[in-house]
C-alpha positions as CSV (number, residue, x, y, z in Angstrom):
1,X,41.5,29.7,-45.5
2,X,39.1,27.8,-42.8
3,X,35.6,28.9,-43.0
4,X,34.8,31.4,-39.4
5,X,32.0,28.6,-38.8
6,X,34.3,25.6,-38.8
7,X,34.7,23.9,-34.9
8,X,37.8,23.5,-33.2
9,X,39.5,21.3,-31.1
10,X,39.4,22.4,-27.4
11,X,43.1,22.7,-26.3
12,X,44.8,21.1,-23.3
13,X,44.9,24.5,-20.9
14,X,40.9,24.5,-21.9
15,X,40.2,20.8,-21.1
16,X,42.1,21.0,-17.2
17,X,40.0,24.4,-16.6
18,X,36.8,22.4,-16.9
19,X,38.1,19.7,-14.9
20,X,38.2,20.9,-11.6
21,X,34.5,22.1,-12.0
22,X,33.5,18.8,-13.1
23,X,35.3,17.3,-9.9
24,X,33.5,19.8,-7.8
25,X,29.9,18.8,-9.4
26,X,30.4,14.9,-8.6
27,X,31.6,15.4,-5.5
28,X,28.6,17.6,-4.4
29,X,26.2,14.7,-6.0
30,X,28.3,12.2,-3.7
31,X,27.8,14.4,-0.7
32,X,23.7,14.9,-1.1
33,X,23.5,10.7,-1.9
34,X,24.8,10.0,1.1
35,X,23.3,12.7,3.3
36,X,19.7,11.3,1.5
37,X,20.7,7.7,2.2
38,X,21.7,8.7,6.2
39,X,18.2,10.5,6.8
40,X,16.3,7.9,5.0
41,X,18.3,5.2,7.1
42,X,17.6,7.6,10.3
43,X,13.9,7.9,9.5
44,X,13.5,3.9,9.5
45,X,14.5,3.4,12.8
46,X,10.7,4.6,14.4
47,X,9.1,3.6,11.7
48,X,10.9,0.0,12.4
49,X,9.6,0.5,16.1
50,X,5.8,1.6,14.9
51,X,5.9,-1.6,12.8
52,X,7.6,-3.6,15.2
53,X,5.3,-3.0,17.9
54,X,1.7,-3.1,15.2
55,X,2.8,-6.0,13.8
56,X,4.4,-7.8,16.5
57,X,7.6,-8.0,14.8
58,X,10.7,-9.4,17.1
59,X,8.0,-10.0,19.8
60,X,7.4,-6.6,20.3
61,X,4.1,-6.0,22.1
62,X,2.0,-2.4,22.5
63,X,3.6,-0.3,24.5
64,X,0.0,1.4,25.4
65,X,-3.5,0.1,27.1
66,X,-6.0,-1.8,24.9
67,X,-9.8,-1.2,24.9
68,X,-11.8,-4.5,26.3
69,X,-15.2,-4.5,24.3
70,X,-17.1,-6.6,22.3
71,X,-14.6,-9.1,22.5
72,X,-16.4,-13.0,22.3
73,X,-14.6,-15.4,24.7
74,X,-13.7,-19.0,22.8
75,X,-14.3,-21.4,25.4
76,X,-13.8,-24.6,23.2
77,X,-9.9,-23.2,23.0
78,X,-6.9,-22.7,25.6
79,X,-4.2,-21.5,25.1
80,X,-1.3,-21.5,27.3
81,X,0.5,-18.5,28.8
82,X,4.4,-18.7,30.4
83,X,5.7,-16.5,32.6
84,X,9.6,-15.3,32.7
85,X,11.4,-12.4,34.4
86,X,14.6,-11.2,34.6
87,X,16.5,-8.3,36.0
88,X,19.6,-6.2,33.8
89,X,22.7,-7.1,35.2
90,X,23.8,-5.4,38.5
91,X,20.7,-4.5,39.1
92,X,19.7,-5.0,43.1
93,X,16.3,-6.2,42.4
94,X,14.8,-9.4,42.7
95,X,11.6,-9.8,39.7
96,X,9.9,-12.7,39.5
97,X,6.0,-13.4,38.1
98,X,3.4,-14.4,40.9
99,X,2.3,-17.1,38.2
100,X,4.3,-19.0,35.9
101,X,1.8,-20.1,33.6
102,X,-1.7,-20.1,33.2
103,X,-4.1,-21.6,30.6
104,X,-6.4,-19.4,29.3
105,X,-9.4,-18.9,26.4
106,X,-9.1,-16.5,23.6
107,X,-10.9,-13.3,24.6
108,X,-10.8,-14.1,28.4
109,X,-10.0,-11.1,30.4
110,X,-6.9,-12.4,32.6
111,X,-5.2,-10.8,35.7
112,X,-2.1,-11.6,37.5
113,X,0.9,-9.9,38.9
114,X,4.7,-9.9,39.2
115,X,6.5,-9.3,42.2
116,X,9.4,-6.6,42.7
117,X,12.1,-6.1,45.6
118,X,14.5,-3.7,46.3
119,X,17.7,-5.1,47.5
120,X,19.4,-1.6,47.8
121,X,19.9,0.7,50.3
122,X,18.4,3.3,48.2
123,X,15.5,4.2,46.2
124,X,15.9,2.6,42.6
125,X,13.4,3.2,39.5
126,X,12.9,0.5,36.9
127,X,11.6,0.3,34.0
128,X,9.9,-3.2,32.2
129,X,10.3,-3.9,28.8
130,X,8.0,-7.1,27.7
131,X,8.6,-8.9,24.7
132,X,6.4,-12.5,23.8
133,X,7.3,-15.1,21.3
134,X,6.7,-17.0,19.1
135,X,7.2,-13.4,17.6
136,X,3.7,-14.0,15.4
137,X,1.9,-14.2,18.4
138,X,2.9,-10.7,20.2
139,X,0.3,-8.8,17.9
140,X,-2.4,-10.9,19.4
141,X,-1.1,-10.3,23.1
142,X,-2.7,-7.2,24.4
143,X,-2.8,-5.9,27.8
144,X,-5.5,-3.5,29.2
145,X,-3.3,-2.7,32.3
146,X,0.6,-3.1,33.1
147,X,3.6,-2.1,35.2
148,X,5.8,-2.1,32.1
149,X,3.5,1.2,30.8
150,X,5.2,3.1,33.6
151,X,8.7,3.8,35.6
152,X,8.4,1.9,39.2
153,X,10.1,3.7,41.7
154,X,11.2,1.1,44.2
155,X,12.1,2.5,48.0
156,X,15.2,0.7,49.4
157,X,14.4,-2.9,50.8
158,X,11.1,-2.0,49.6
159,X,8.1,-4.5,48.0
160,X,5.8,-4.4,45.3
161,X,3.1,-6.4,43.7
162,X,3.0,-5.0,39.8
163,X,-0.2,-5.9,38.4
164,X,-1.0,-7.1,34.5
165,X,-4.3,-7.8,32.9
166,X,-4.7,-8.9,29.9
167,X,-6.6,-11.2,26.6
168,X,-5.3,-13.3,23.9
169,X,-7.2,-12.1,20.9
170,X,-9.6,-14.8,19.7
171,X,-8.1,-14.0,16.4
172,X,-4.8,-16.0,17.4
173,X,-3.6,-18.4,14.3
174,X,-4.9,-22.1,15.2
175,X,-1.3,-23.0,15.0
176,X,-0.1,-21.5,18.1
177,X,-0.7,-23.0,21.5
178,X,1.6,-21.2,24.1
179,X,2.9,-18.0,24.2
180,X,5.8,-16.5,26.6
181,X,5.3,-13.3,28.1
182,X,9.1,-12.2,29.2
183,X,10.0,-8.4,31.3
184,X,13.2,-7.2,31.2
185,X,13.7,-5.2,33.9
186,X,16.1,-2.2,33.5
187,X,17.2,0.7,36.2
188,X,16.8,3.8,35.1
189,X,17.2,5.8,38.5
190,X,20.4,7.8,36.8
191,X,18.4,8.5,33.6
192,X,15.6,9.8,35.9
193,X,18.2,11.8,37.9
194,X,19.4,13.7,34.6
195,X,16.5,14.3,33.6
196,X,15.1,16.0,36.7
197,X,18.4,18.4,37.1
198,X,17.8,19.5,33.6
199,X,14.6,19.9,34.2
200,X,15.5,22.4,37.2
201,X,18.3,23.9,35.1
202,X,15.9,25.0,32.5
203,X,13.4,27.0,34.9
């Protein structure tokens, strides 16, 4: 007689009950990894911009006004600043900088401009997106006053002067001599135009 204590076996009807549960808790893991690993990915893409533009990653510059104080001027250094511009595709506008290159010393205080015109028959609004390489050099680019901080409406056949000032931080690595300043320019007039009908749709 087998003792009331002794284990058994588990039977075949018993083993194919639990299976389907067991299905059921991988696939929930599965589900919550990837929903984890698409948020985390999600969540990188500003921090990626924050970096970007801090470090000067990809040539990405600050995309707000820097203080000018206390900053020492290195006259016994210049360093040479180029000049580029160029519009999105099929956009009327002719963009072009006033300068295309300047020498300059670390910590000088620098002001020029680039010039807009709207070949359209209508009023346009662009938007300037600068980026400077050698990429290690954006982070020591900084610009106390741009066009590129804000939208430029541009009245049909209309002209504009868009001003920059700016310094090369004194701090720039011995190794680099030139950096090159390059807008994008993009239109934006129909992302402006959605924008203001649903602002009007939500009052």
């Amino acid at each position: 007689m087998l003792s009331a204590c002794q284990s058994r076996e588990p039977n075949a009807h018993e083993s194919n009950a639990r299976q389907p549960k067991s299905n059921r808790r991988l696939i929930s893991m599965l589900v919550v990894g990837c929903l984890g690993m698409f948020g985390f990915g999600f969540a990188l893409v500003p921090l990626y911009d924050v970096l970007c533009e801090k470090l000067g990653i990809n040539g990405k510059t600050a995309s707000s006004a820097k203080d000018y104080q206390g900053i020492t001027i290195d006259t016994q250094r210049l360093v040479t600043i180029e000049f580029l511009a160029q519009v999105q595709t099929g956009m009327p506008w002719e963009f072009t900088p006033q300068t295309k290159r300047l020498e300059v010393h670390p910590g000088e205080l620098v002001r020029t401009s680039f010039l807009a015109y709207n070949r359209a028959d209508r009023t346009l609004v662009g938007q300037a997106i600068p980026s400077v390489s050698p990429g290690q050099g954006a982070a020591y680019f900084n610009k106390t006053e741009c066009f590129c901080f804000n939208q430029q409406p541009l009245a049909a056949l209309a002209r504009a002067e868009l001003p920059l000032i700016f310094y090369v931080d004194p701090q720039l690595p011995e190794s680099i001599h030139t950096l090159t300043l390059n807008y994008t320019l993009y239109d934006i007039t129909d992302k402006q135009l959605t924008s203001a009908l649903e602002q009007g749709a939500a009052k």
